[in-house]
N, C-alpha and C positions, 0 to 999 in steps of 0.2 A: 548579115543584117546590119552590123554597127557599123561598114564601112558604108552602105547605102545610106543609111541616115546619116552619116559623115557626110555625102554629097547633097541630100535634101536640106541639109544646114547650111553648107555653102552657097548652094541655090540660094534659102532663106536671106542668106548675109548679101547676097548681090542684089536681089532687094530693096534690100536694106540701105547700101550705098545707093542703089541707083535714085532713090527717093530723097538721098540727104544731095548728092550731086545735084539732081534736078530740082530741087527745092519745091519739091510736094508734099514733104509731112503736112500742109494743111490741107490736101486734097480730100479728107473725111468731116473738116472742119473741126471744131472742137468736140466732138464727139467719138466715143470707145468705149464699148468694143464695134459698135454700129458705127457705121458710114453714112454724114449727113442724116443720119437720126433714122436709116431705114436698115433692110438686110441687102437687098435687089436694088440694082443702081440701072435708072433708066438713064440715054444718054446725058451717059457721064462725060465730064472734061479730062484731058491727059492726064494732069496731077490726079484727080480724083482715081481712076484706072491704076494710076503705080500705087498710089499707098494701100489702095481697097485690095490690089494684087501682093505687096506684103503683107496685111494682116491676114491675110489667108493662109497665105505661106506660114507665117510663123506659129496661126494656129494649126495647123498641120505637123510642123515640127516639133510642136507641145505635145501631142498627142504618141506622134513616134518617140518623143525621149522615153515617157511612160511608159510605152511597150515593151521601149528595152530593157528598163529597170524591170521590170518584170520577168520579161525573157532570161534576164542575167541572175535574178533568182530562183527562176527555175531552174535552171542548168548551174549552177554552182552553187558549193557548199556552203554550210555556213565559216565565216571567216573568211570567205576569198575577197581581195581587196579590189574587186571588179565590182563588187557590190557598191563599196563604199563611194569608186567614181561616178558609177551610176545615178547614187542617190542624188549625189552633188550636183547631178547634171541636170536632174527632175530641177532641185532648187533655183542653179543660176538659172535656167528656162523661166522659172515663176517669176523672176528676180527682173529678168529680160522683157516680162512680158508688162509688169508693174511698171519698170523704165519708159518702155515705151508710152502705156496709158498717161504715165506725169507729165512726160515731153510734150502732147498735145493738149492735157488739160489745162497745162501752164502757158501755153502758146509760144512752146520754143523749139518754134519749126519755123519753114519758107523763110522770110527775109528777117526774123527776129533777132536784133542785136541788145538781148538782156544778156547783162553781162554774169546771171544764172546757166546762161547756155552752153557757154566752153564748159565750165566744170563738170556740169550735167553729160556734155555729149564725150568726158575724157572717162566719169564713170559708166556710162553708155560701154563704150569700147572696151572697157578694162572687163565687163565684166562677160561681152560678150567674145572675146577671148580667152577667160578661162572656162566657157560651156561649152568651146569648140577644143579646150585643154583636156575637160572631162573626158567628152565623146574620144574624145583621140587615146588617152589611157585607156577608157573601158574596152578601146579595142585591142589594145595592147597586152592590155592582162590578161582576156579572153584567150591570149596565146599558150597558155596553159591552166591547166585546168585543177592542178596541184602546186604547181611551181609557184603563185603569186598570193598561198594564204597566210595571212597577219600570226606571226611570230615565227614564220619560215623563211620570211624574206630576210634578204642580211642588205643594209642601205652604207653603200662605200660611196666617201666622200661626196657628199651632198653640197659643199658649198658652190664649187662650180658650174654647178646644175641649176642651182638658184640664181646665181648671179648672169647667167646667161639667159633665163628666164624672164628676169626682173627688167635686163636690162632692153630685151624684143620689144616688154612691157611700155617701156617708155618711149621707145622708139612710136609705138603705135600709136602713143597718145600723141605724141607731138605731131606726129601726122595727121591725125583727125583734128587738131588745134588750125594746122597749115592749112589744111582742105579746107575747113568753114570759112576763115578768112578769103582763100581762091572764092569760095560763092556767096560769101556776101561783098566785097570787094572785088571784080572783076576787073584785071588792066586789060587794055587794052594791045598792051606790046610787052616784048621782054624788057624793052629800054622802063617804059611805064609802072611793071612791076617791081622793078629794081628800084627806081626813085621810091616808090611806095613807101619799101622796105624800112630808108631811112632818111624818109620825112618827118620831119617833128609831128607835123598836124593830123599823121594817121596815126589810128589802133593802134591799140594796142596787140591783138591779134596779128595785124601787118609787119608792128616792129616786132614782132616776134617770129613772122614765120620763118628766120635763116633757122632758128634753132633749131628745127627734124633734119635741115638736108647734114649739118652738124654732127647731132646728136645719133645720127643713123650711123656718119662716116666714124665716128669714134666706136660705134656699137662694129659697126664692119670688123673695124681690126680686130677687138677685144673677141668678137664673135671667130672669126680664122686663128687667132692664138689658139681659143679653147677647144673650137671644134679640131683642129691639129693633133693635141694633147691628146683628145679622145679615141681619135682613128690610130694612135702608137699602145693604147692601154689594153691588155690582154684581160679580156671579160668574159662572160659568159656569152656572148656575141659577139657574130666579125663584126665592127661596126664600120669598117674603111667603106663599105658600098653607100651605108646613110649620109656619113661624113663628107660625102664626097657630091651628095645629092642636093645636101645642106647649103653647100660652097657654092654651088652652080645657082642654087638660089637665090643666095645671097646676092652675087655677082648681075644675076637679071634684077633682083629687084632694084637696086643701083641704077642698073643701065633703064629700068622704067620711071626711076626718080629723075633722073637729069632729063629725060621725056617729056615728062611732066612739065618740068618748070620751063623747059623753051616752049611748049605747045600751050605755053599757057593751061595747064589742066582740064583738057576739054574731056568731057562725063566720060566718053568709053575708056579712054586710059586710067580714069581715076577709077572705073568698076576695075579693070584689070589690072592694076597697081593693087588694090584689096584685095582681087582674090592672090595674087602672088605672095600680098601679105600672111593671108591664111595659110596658103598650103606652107608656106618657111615656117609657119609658126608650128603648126601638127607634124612636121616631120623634126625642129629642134625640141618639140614636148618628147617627143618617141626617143630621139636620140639621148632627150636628160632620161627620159626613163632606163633606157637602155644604159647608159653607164653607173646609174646610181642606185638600182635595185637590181638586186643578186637573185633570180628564183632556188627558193632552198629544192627543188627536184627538178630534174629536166624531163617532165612529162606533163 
């Protein structure tokens, strides 16, 4: 169940990009949780169809978190801390869903350059990366059904685990920073986005966007340092097969960043730049879980 709604959330996030790519957050107009003030869209225009086809999605995927949080307290004890990502996961959902109503009621969607919008769309992102952090632990825990209750688990060496975390974290944001600027700024050539970069007379968004392909390549290594570390440390799990799943991730989503910037970021590669984002992210959440919480039973 929690790996199917693992994929309906992803669905939901592609969505999601494809709506911030195409620039049709105003395809509802200023209106939400209705569409153009109604429920039933007689023909509709493209934008209109992608964003009316996200808030569906996402209320769908509101609905399945709830089931699970419930699902996960039927079937476990109290104290199991599958509970507790559950709950968490109901929250950023509401959190996610609040984000979005502001984004449109504020009118920082399609071609909007308030400079409320970057911060908005980097809280946007941070948070819809750790709903898709929850879902991904609650399945994790689920793996046992004694092994993961609060004052049995033994938690070794967390700081690695955090700081590999923190830092996908930021990677993400600055990708979603780079991305708005590709769609409110379109060059026309690579020679053109590159003058962009550093012209005085652009953005700030522009003179900023070297910093993801940067801040990724410094996150790269730091990320194969740790992940290295992990796959030699004797745990309660082999982790070499994750570690190794991790790396090949990592290595593609590189090789779809440098894509990106010569093809000039045209929408299907930046949908598929996200989701490679996502799945690297749910399987380094599983791999921090994996080194850093100890199941006190192996049943």
């Amino acid at each position: 169940m929690v790996l199917g709604l693992i994929l309906c959330l992803l669905q939901s996030l592609l969505c999601k990009s494809t709506v911030f790519a195409t620039g049709s957050g105003a395809g509802c107009g200023d209106h939400w949780p209705l569409c153009n003030g109604t429920v039933m869209q007689h023909s509709p225009r493209i934008d209109t169809m992608i964003e009316f086809t996200h808030r569906i999605t996402s209320g769908l995927s509101f609905f399945a978190v709830v089931a699970l949080a419930w699902w996960t307290f039927a079937r476990t004890a109290k104290g199991h801390l599958a509970r507790t990502t559950a709950v968490a996961a109901v929250v950023f959902t509401l959190i996610e869903a609040a984000l979005g109503a502001f984004l449109v009621k504020l009118g920082l969607t399609a071609e909007s350059q308030s400079p409320l919008r970057a911060p908005y769309l980097a809280l946007h992102l941070t948070n819809t990366l750790l709903l898709l952090a929850a879902l991904t632990l609650t399945a994790h825990l689920l793996s046992r059904h004694n092994g993961f209750m609060r004052g049995k688990v033994r938690v070794v060496a967390p700081a690695g685990a955090i700081a590999a975390v923190v830092v996908l974290l930021l990677v993400g944001v600055t990708g979603s920073l780079a991305a708005l600027g590709d769609t409110l700024f379109p060059a026309s050539s690579l020679g053109a986005a590159l003058r962009q970069d550093f012209a005085s007379t652009s953005g700030w968004l522009i003179r900023w966007r070297w910093t993801h392909p940067m801040v990724a390549l410094a996150a790269c290594v730091f990320l194969i340092w740790l992940v290295v570390r992990a796959a030699k440390r004797q745990t309660h799990w082999d982790n070499r097969g994750l570690c190794a799943l991790v790396l090949i991730l990592l290595a593609v989503q590189y090789g779809l960043g440098i894509l990106d910037v010569v093809l000039l970021a045209p929408v299907w590669l930046q949908i598929v730049h996200l989701l490679g984002a996502d799945v690297l992210w749910s399987a380094l959440v599983v791999l921090a879980a994996r080194v850093t919480l100890e199941p006190g039973e192996r049943c």
